[in-house]
C-alpha positions in Angstrom: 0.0 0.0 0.0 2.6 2.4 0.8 4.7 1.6 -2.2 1.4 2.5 -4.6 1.1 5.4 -2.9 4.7 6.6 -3.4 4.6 5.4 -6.8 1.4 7.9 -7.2 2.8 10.6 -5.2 5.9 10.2 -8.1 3.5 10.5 -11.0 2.0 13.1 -9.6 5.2 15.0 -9.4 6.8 13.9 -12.6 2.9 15.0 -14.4 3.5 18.7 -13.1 7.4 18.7 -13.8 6.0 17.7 -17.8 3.4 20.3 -17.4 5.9 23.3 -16.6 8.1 22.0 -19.5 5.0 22.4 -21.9 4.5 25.8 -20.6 7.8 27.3 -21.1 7.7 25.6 -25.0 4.9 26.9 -25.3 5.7 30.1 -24.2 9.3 30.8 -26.2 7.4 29.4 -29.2 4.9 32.3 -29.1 7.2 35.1 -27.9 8.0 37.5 -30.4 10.7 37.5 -32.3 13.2 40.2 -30.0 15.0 42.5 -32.7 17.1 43.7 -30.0 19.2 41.0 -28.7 20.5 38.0 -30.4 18.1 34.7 -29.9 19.8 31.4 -29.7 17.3 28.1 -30.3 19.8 25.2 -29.6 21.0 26.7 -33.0 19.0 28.5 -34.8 20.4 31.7 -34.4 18.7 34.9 -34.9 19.8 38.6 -34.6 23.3 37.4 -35.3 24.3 41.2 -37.2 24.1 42.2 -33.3 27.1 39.9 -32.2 29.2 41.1 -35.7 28.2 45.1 -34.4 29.6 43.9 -31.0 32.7 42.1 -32.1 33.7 45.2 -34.7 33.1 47.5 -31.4 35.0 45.7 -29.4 37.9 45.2 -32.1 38.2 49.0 -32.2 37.9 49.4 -28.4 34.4 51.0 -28.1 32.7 51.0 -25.2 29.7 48.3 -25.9 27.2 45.7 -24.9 25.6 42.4 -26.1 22.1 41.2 -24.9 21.6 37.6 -25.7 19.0 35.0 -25.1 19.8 31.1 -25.3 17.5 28.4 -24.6 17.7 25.3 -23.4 16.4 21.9 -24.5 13.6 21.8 -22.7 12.6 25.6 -24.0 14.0 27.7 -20.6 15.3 30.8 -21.6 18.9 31.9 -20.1 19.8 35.3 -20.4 22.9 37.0 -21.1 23.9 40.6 -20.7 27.8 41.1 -21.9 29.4 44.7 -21.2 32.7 45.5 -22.9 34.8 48.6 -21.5 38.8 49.1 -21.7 39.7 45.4 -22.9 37.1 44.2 -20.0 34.3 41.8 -20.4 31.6 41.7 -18.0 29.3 38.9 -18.2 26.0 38.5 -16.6 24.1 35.1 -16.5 20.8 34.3 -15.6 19.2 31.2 -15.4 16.3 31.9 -12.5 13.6 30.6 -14.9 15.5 27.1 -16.2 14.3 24.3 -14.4 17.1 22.7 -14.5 19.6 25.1 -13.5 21.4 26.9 -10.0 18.4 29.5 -10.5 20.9 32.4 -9.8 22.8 35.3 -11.5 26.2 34.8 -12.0 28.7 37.3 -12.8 32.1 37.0 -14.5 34.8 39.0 -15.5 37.2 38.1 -18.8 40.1 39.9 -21.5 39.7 38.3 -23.9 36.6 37.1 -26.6 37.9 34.7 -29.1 36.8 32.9 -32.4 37.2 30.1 -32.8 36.7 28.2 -36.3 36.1 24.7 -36.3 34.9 22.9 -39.7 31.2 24.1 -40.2 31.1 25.5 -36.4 31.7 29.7 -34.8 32.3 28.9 -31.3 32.6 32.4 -29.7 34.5 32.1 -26.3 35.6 34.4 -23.5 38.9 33.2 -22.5 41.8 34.8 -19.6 38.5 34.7 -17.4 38.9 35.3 -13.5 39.3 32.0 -11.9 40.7 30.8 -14.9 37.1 29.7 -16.7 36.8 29.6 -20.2 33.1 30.6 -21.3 31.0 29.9 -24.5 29.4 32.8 -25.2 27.5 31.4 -28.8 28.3 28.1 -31.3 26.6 29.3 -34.9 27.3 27.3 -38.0 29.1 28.6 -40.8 27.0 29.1 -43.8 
């Protein structure tokens, strides 16, 4: 008796978790299209003229910023806010509304934004990062 209600008190809680999931799908597949920060859709990239403005303003030392959105699998947004002044990135990452994730902002400071070319694949990493993390910022395939 107790193991069928455990097992229903589990499918119960695995229904709502399924539930939430279909929510957050739902809701990135009927959020408009944002023509101010660059939209990552576990590769389907959109926006992406905003990350070549940012990288030629960085390139020439101008003071910039980047505001990016990447979703997860399961359709959670993560948002990224990156600030370039004097050869400094500063990186902002939130992930309160993935399920799956530390639900916190976490901030990080890095020199250098590289990229990196790799057959068909961009991968667009902050390197020289404090504590010595390396960071993808973005992975878009070459057309």
């Amino acid at each position: 008796m107790i193991r069928l209600l455990a097992f229903g008190i589990l499918f119960l809680m695995a229904g709502c978790q399924d539930n939430e999931q279909a929510k957050t799908i739902e809701l990135q597949e009927n959020e408009p299209v944002s023509t101010d920060r660059v939209i990552d859709r576990n590769g389907e990239v959109e926006n992406l003229a905003l990350l070549h403005q940012f990288l030629k303003d960085t390139a020439e030392n101008k003071q910039t910023s980047l505001e990016l959105t990447r979703y997860t699998i399961e359709g959670a947004p993560i948002y990224w806010k990156v600030e370039y002044q004097e050869g400094e990135y500063s990186i902002e990452v939130d992930n309160r509304e993935d399920n799956w994730g530390s639900k916190n902002i976490e901030n990080y400071q890095c020199h250098e934004l590289s990229e990196d070319v790799t057959g068909s694949l961009t991968d667009y990493n902050f390197k020289s990062c404090e504590d010595g993390y390396e960071i993808n910022l973005l992975s878009v395939t070459n057309e």
